[in-house]
C-alpha positions as CSV (number, residue, x, y, z in Angstrom):
1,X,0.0,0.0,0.0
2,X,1.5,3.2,-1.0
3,X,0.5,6.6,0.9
4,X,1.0,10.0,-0.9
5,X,0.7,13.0,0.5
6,X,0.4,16.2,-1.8
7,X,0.5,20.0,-0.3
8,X,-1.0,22.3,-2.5
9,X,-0.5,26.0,-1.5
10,X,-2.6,28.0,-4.3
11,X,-2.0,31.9,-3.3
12,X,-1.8,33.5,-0.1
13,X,-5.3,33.8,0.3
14,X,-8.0,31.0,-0.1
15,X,-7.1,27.1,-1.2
16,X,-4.9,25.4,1.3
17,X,-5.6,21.6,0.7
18,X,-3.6,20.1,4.0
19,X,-3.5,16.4,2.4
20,X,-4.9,14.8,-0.5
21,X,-4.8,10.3,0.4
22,X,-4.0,8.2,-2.1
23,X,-4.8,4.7,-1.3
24,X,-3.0,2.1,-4.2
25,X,-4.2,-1.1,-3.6
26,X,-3.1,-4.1,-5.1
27,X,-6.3,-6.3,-6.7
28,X,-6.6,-9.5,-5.6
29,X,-7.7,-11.9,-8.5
30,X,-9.9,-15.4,-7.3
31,X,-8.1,-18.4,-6.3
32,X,-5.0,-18.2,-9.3
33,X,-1.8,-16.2,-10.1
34,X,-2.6,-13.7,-13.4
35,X,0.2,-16.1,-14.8
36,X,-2.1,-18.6,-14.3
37,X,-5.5,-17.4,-15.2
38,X,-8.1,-18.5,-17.8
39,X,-10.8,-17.5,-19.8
40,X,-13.7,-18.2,-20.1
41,X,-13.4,-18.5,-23.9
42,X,-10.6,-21.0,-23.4
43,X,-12.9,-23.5,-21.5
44,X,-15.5,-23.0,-24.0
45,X,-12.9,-24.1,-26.6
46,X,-11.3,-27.1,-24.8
47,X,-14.8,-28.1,-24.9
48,X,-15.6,-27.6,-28.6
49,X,-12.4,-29.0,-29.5
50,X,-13.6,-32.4,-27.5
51,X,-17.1,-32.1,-29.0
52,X,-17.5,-29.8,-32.0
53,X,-20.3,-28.1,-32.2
54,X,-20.5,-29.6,-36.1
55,X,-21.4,-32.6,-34.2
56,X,-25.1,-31.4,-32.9
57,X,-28.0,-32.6,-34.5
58,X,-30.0,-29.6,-36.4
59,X,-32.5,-28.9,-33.9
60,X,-30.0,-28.5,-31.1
61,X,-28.8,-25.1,-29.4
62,X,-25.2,-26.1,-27.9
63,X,-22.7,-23.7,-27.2
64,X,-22.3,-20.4,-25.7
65,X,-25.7,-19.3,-24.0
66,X,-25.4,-16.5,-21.9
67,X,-22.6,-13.9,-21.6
68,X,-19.0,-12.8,-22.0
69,X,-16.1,-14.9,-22.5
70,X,-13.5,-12.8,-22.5
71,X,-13.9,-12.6,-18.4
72,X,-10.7,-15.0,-16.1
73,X,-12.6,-17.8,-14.4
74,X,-13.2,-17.8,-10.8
75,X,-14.3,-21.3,-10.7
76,X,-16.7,-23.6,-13.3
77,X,-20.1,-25.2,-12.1
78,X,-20.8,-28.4,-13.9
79,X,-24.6,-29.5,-14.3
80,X,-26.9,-31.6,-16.2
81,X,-29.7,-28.4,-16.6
82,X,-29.8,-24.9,-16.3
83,X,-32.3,-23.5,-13.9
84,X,-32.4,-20.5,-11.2
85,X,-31.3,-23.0,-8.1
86,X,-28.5,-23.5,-10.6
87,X,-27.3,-20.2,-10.6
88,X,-27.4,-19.4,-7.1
89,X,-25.1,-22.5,-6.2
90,X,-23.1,-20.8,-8.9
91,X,-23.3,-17.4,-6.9
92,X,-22.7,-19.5,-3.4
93,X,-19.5,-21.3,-4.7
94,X,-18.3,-17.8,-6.2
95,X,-18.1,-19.4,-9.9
96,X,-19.0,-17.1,-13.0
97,X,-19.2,-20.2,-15.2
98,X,-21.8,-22.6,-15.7
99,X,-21.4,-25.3,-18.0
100,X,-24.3,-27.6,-18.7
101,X,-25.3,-30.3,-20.8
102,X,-29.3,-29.2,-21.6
103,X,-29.3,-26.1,-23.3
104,X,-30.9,-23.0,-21.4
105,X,-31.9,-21.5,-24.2
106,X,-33.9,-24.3,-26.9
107,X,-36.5,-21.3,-28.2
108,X,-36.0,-18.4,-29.4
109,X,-36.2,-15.3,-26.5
110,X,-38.7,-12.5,-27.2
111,X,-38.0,-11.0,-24.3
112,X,-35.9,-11.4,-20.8
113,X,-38.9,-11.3,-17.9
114,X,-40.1,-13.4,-15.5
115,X,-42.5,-15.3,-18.0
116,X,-40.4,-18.6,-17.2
117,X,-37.9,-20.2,-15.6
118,X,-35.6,-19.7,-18.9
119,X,-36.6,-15.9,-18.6
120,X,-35.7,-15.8,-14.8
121,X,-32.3,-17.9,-15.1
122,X,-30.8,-15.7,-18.0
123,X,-31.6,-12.4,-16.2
124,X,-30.4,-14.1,-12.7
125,X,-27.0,-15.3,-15.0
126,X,-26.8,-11.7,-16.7
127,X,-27.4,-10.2,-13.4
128,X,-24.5,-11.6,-11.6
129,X,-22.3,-11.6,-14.8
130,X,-22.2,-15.6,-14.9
131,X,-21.6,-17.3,-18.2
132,X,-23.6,-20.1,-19.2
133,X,-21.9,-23.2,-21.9
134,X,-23.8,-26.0,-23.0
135,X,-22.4,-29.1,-24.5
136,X,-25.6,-31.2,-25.6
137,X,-26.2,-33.5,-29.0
138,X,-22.6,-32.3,-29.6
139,X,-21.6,-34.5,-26.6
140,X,-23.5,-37.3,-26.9
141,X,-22.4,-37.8,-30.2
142,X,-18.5,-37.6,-29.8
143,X,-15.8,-40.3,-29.0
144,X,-15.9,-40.4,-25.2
145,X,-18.5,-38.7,-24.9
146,X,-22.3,-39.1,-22.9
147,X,-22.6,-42.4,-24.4
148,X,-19.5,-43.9,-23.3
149,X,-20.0,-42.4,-19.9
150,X,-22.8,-44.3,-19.7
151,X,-21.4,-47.8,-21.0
152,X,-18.4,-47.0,-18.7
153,X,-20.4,-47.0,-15.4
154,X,-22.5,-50.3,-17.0
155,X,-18.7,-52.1,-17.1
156,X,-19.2,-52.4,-20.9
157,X,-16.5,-53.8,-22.8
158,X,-15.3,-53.6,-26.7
159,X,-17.4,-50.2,-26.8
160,X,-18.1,-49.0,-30.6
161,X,-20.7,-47.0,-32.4
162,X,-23.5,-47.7,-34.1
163,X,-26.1,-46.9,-36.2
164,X,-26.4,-43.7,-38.8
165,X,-22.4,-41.9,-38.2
166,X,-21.7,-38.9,-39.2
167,X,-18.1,-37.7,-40.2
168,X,-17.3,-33.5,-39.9
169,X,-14.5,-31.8,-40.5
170,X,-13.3,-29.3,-38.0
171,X,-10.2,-27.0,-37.2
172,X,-8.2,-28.4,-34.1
173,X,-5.8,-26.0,-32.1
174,X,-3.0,-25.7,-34.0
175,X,-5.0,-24.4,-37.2
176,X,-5.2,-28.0,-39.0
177,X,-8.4,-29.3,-40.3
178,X,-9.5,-33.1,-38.9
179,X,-12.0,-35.7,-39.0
180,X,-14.4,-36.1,-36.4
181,X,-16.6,-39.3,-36.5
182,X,-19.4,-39.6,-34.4
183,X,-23.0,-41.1,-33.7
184,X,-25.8,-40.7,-31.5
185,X,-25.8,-44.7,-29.8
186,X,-22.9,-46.8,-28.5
187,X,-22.8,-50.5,-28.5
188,X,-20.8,-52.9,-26.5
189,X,-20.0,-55.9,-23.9
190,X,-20.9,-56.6,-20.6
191,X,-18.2,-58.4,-18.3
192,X,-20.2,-61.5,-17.6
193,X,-23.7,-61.7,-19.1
194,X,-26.4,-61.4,-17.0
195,X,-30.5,-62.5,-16.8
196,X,-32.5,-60.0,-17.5
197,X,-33.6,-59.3,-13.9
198,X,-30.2,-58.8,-12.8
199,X,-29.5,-56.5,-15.8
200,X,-32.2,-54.5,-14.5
201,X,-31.2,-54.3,-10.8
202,X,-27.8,-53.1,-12.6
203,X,-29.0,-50.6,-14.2
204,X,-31.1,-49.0,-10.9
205,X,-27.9,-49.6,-8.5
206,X,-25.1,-48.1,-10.7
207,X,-27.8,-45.0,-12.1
208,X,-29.7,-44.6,-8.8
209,X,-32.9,-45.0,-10.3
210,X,-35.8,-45.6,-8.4
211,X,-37.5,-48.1,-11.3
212,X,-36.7,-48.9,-14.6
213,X,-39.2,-49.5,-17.6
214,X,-39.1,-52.4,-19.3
215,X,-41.1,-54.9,-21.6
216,X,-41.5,-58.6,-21.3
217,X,-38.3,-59.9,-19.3
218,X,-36.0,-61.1,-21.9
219,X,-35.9,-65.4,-21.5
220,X,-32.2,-65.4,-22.5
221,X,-29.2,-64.1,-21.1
222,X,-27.9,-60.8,-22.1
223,X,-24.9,-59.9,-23.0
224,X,-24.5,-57.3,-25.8
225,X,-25.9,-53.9,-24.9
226,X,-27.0,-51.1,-27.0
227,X,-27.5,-47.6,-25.3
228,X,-28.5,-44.0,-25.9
229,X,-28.8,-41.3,-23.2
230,X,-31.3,-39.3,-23.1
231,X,-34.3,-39.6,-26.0
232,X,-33.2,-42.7,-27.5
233,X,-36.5,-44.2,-28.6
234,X,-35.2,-43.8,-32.6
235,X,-32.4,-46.1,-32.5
236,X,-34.1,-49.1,-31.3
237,X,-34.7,-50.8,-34.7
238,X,-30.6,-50.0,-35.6
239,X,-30.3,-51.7,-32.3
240,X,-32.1,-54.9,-32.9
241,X,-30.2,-54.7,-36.4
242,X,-26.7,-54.9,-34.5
243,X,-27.9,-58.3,-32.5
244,X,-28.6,-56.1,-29.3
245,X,-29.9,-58.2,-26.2
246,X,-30.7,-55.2,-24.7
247,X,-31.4,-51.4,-25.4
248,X,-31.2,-48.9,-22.9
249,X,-32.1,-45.6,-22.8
250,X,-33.8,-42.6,-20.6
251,X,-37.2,-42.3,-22.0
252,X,-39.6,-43.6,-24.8
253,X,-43.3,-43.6,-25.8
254,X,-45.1,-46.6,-24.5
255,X,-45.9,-47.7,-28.1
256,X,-42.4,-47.9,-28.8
257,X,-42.5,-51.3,-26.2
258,X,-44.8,-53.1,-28.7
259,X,-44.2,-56.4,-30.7
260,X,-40.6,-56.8,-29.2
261,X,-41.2,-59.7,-26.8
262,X,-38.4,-62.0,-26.3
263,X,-36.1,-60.3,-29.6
264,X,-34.4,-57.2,-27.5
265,X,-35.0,-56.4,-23.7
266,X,-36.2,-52.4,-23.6
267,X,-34.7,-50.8,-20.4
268,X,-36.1,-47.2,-19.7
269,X,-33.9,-45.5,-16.9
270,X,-35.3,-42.0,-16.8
271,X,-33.8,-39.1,-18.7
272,X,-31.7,-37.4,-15.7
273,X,-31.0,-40.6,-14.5
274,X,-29.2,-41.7,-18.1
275,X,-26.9,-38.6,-18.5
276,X,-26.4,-37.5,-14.8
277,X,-23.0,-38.2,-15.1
278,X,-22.0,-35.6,-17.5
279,X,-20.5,-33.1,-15.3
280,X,-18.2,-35.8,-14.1
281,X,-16.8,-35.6,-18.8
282,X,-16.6,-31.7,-18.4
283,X,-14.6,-32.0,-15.1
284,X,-12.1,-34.2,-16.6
285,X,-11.8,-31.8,-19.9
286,X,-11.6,-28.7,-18.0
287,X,-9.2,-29.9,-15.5
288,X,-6.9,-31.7,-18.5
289,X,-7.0,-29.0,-20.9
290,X,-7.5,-25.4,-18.4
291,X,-5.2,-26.6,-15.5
292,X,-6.1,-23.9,-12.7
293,X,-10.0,-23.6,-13.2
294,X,-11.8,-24.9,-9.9
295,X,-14.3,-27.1,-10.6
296,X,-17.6,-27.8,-8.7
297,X,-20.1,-30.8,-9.3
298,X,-23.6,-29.5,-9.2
299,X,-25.3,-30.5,-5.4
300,X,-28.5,-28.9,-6.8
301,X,-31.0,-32.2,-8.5
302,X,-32.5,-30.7,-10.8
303,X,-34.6,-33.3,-12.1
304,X,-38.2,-32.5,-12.6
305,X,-39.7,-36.1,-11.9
306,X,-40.2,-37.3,-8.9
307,X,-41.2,-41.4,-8.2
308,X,-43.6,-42.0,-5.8
């Protein structure tokens, strides 16, 4: 802290100004060295560069949602949706980063009110300059990605994609184009197979899920699982066409169980439950690729079913 002191003598007669204080004080940034410190922008292009927005199916919305990225990150909250509970854990843990997998914004804005919970949560984000990413079809489509999160905590082995694949080309880091394959369902192995009963009472123990829908118990043993978080109702017939024993995904209309007795065992997990391990694929980018950005798993459940 440096103290000046100034004595101004102006005439004989009126201004005598007996000190003028000058406080300098040094600024104290959050948690990391200036050296050290990151952008916002450089998060949201560790995660681009894992899943490229090219990825996302057309209807999708992922990427940058709400404001500046040009701002040093105090800390990153990682979360499965976006809602005003979301933010003030954000506030509470002193992050100005959110980075979600479900889009905030899916519609197009006409205003910023308090119409909705999307209106309330940007102006709550704008209001106490927080950022908001999202990573969404982008994610679930890319190597490593929601998908093999998911096999991963099943113990699948041998995991591959399947169905339609898409190929994009997209410019890495150092300014060279690439390849990026992707796909929207995963395929693979379990460990040991299992009855269909026990597959089941897998899938609630390792997802926490409080029940699991499912058609007619599967007579044989399974062993090769399909899976898609989230909405994955579409890829069941390019399941049963890869020699699936089971499909598993987080929701699906009831006339999708029809006429599939005893050829593939249907597993319905609930959305959250499917892709609640996200956050844990952001942590593990950010922390690779943006050494020095704090990192919080979302406490806040922001599912909006409840099992009774």
């Amino acid at each position: 802290m440096l103290v000046v002191f100034k004595y101004l003598f102006i005439n004989k007669n009126v201004l005598f100004v007996h000190v003028i204080l000058c406080f300098f004080v040094n600024l104290h940034f959050t948690s990391y060295k200036a050296t050290d410190s990151v952008k916002i922008k450089e998060v949201l292009h560790a995660l681009e560069q894992f899943a490229p927005l090219p990825l996302q199916e057309g209807f999708d919305n992922a990427g940058l949602q709400v404001g500046l990225t040009e701002v040093e990150v105090s800390g990153a909250l990682l979360c499965l949706d976006v809602n005003e509970k979301i933010v003030d854990e954000a506030v509470a843990l002193g992050c100005n980063l959110i980075v979600s997998h479900h889009p905030l914004i899916f519609k197009k804005l006409h205003r910023i009110s308090d119409d909705n919970f999307v209106q309330r949560t940007v102006y709550k984000a704008i209001r106490h300059d927080i950022a908001i990413v999202s990573m969404h079809t982008n994610i679930d489509n890319a190597v490593d990605g929601v998908n093999f999160k998911i096999a991963e905590k099943m113990g699948l082995k041998n995991v591959r994609f399947f169905g339609d694949k898409k190929q994009v080309i997209v410019r890495g880091s150092d300014g060279e184009e690439r390849d990026v394959m992707g796909a929207s369902g995963v395929m693979g192995e379990l460990g040991q197979p299992l009855a269909a009963a026990d597959f089941v009472a897998m899938l609630k123990q390792k997802f926490h899920a409080s029940s699991v829908q499912c058609n007619e118990l599967l007579q044989r043993e399974i062993h090769t699982v399909a899976l898609c978080g989230g909405s994955g109702a579409f890829l069941l017939s390019d399941a049963i066409a890869a020699g699936a024993d089971a499909f598993v995904t987080g929701e699906m209309h009831y006339h999708d169980y029809f006429d599939h007795e005893q050829e593939i065992q249907i597993a319905v997990m609930g959305h959250y439950e499917s892709e609640q391990f996200t956050n844990e694929i952001f942590k593990s980018i950010i922390e690779e690729k943006c050494a020095g950005v704090k990192c919080h798993l979302a406490q806040t459940n922001t599912n909006p079913i409840i099992y009774l």
